[in-house]
C-alpha positions in Angstrom: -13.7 -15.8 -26.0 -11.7 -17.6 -23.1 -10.2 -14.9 -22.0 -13.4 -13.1 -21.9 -15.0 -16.4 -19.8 -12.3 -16.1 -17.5 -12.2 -11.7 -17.3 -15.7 -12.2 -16.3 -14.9 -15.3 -14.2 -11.9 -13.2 -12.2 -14.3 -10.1 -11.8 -16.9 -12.1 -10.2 -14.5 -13.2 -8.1 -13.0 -9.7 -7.1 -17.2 -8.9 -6.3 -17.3 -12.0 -4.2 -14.3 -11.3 -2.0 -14.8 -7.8 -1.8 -18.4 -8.3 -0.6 -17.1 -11.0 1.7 -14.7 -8.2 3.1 -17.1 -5.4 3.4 -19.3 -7.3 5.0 -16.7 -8.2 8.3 -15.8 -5.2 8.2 -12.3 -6.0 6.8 -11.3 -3.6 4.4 -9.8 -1.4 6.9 -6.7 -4.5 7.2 -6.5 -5.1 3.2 -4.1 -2.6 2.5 -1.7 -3.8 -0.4 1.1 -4.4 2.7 -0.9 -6.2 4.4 -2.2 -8.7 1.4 0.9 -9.1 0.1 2.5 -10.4 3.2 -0.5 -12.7 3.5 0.3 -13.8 0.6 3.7 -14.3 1.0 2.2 -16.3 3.8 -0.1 -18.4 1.9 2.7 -19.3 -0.7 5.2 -20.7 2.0 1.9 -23.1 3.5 1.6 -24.2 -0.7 6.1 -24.6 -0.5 6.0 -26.3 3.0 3.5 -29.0 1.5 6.5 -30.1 -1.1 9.6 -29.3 0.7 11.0 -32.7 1.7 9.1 -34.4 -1.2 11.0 -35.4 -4.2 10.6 -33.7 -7.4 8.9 -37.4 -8.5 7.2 -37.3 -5.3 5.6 -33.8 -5.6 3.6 -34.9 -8.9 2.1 -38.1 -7.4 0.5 -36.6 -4.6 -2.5 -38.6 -2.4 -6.3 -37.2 -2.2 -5.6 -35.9 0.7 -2.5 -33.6 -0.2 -4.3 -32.6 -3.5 -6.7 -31.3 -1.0 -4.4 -29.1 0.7 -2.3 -28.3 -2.3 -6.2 -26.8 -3.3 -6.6 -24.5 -0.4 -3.6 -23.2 -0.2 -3.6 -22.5 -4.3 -7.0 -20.7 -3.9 -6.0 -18.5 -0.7 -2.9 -17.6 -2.9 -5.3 -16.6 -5.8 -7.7 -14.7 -3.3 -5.1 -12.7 -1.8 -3.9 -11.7 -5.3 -7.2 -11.0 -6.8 -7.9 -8.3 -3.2 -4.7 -6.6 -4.2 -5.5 -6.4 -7.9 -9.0 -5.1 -6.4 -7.2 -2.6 -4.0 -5.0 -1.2 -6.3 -7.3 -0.8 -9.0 -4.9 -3.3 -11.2 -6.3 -5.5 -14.0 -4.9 -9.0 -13.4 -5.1 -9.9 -16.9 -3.7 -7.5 -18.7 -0.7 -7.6 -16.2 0.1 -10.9 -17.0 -0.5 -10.2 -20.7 1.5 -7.4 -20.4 4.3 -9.6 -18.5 4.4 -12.6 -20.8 4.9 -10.3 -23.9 8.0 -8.6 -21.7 9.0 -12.2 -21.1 8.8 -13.1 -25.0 11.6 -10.6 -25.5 13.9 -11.2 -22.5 13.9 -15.4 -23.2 14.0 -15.5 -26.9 13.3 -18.9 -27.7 16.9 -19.5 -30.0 18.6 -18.3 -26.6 16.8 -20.2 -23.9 15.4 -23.3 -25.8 15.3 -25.8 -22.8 17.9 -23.5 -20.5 16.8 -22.1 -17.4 19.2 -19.6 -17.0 17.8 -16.2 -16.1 17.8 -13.4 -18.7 20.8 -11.6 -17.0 23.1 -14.7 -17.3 22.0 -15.0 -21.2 23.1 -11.4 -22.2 26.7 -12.5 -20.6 27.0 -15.6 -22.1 26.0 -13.6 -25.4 29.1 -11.0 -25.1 31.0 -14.3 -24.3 30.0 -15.5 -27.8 31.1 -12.1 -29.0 
């Protein structure tokens, strides 16, 4: 049921900004190169807001931070939802799809409380060997 909710929540969302494109006349610049060096963009505004902040700091951060830390999270999210929209890609199921993929590259036995990438586990398992 919540992923229905939210389905329905991110395709509402997708109508919005598309709507919101159309009607500047904008779709002619969203081609997936274009959005996904915006977002790229919007992602380093998001990193810049915590890079000289401790990682104690970053999680007790004023109204006014939280504020930015909002806008930059949402223009991250828009610029992800136009390329889903562009490409014709279901966000969902993508990251469905990915975290299943993920469930097999980090078993849990291997990677409990590591954070060593998947590469580095499949040496350290011919190590064991």
């Amino acid at each position: 049921m919540k992923e229905i909710l939210m389905k329905n929540n991110l395709e509402e969302l997708s109508k919005q900004l598309r709507r919101f494109v159309e009607e500047r006349d904008w779709s002619k610049f969203h081609n997936p190169k274009n959005l996904s060096m915006s977002l790229i963009v919007e992602s380093a505004e998001l990193v810049e807001i915590f890079q000289w902040k401790t990682a104690n700091e970053s999680k007790k951060l004023d109204a006014g931070t939280i504020d930015k830390v909002k806008d930059e999270v949402a223009d991250i999210l828009i610029y992800l939802v136009r390329i889903c929209d562009v490409l014709e890609i279901d966000l969902l199921e993508s990251a469905f799809h990915k975290i299943n993929k993920n469930r097999s590259k980090y078993p849990i036995n291997l990677v409990r409380g590591s954070a060593k990438k998947y590469s580095e586990l499949a040496s350290d398992k011919k190590e064991d060997s």
